[in-house]
Each structure stands twice: as C-alpha cells, then as structure tokens.
Legacy VTK file of the C-alpha trace (Angstrom):
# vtk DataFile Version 3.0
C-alpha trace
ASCII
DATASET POLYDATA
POINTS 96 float
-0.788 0.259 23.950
-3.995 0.497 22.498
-4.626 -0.512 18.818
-7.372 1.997 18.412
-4.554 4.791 18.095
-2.887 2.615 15.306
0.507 1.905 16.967
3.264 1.590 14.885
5.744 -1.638 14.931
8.009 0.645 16.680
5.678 1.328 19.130
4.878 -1.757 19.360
8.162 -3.143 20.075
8.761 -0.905 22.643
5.544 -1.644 24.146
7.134 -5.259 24.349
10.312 -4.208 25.436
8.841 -2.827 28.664
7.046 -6.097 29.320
8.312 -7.961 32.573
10.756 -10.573 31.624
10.874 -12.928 34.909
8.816 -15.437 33.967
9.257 -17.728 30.519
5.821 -17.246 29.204
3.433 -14.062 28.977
-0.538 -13.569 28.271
-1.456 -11.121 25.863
-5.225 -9.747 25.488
-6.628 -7.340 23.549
-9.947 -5.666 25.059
-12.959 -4.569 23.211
-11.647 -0.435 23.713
-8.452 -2.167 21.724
-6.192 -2.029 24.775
-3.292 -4.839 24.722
-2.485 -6.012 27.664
1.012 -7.971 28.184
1.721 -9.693 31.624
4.212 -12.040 32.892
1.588 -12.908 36.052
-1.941 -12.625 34.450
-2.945 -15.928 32.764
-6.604 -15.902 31.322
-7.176 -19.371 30.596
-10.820 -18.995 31.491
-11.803 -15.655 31.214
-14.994 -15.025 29.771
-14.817 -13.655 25.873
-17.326 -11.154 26.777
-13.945 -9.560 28.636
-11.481 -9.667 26.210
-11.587 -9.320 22.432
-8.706 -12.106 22.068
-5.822 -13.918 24.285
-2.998 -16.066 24.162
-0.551 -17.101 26.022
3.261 -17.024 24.390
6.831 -18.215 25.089
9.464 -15.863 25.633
11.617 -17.546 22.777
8.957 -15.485 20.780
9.261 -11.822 22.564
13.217 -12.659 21.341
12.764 -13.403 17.601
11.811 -10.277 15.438
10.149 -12.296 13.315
7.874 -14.005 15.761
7.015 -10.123 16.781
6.042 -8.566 13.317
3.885 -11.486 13.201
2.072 -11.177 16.433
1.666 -7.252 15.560
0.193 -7.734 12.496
-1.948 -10.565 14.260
-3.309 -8.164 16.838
-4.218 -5.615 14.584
-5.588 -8.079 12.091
-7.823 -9.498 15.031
-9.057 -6.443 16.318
-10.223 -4.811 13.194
-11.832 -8.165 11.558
-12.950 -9.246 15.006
-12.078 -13.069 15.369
-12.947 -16.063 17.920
-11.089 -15.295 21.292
-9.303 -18.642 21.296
-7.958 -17.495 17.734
-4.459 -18.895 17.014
-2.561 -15.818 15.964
0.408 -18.348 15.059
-1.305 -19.974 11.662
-2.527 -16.316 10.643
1.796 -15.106 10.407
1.782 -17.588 7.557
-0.661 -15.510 5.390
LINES 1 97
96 0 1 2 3 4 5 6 7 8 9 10 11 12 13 14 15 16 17 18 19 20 21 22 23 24 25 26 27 28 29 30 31 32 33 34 35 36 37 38 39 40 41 42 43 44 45 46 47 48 49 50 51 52 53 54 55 56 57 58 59 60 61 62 63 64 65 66 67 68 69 70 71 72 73 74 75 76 77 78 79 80 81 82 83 84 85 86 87 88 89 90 91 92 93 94 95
C-alpha cells in the first residue's frame, strides 16, 4: 500500500487483512516513497531513520480491534504528510 496514492480505510483494511498472521506481533514502516510495509518476520529495531520515514512494532490484539485500526490509519497518513520523528508513538496521536 502506498500512502502517496491516498488509500482509503477500505483499502487499508484489506491491506491488513492480507498481512501474515503467525506470529503475535508485526512491524509496520512507512518509507520515504510512502510505501507501508507490514511483516510478521521483519523487526526494525535499529534501522537507520534515513531508511524508513516511521516504524513500530504492534500486537496482534490491535490488527483485531477496528478501533485500534482507524487509529493506526489515520496515524500513518498523519505521519507521512506532517513528517514526524521515526520513533513516533502513533498510539498517543489516536487520542487527538
């Protein structure tokens, strides 16, 4: 998915849908060319923020709860248009 397109939640959702569901938690990064990445195997704990515009890591409780998702979408697309810190916590931002 790639945020430069302007994805809709339903796109979004599916995007998240088709994520592998093996493991319990999942990395999410959005590069600078606005491509989100979602993988069960990646982890990015010290990847260099030259690389990646933002990442996290999340739970899979969270891929389950709607709201939880309409947060992170609107996070992501919040974070790539403003631009942000890549160690930004996308969690304190749903509250806004």
């Amino acid at each position: 998915m790639n945020l430069n397109y302007d994805p809709t939640e339903t796109e979004f959702l599916a995007f998240v849908a088709s994520a592998d569901r093996q493991l319990d938690s999942h990395s999410i990064a959005i590069d600078y060319d606005g491509e989100v990445i979602i993988d069960a195997e990646k982890h990015y704990p010290h990847v260099p923020s030259d690389r990646y515009k933002f990442f996290t890591h999340i739970r899979d409780i969270s891929l389950h709860s709607m709201d939880m998702l309409m947060a992170l979408y609107k996070s992501l697309r919040l974070i790539f248009e403003e631009g942000t810190d890549p160690h930004y916590d996308w969690y304190i931002r749903q509250a806004a």
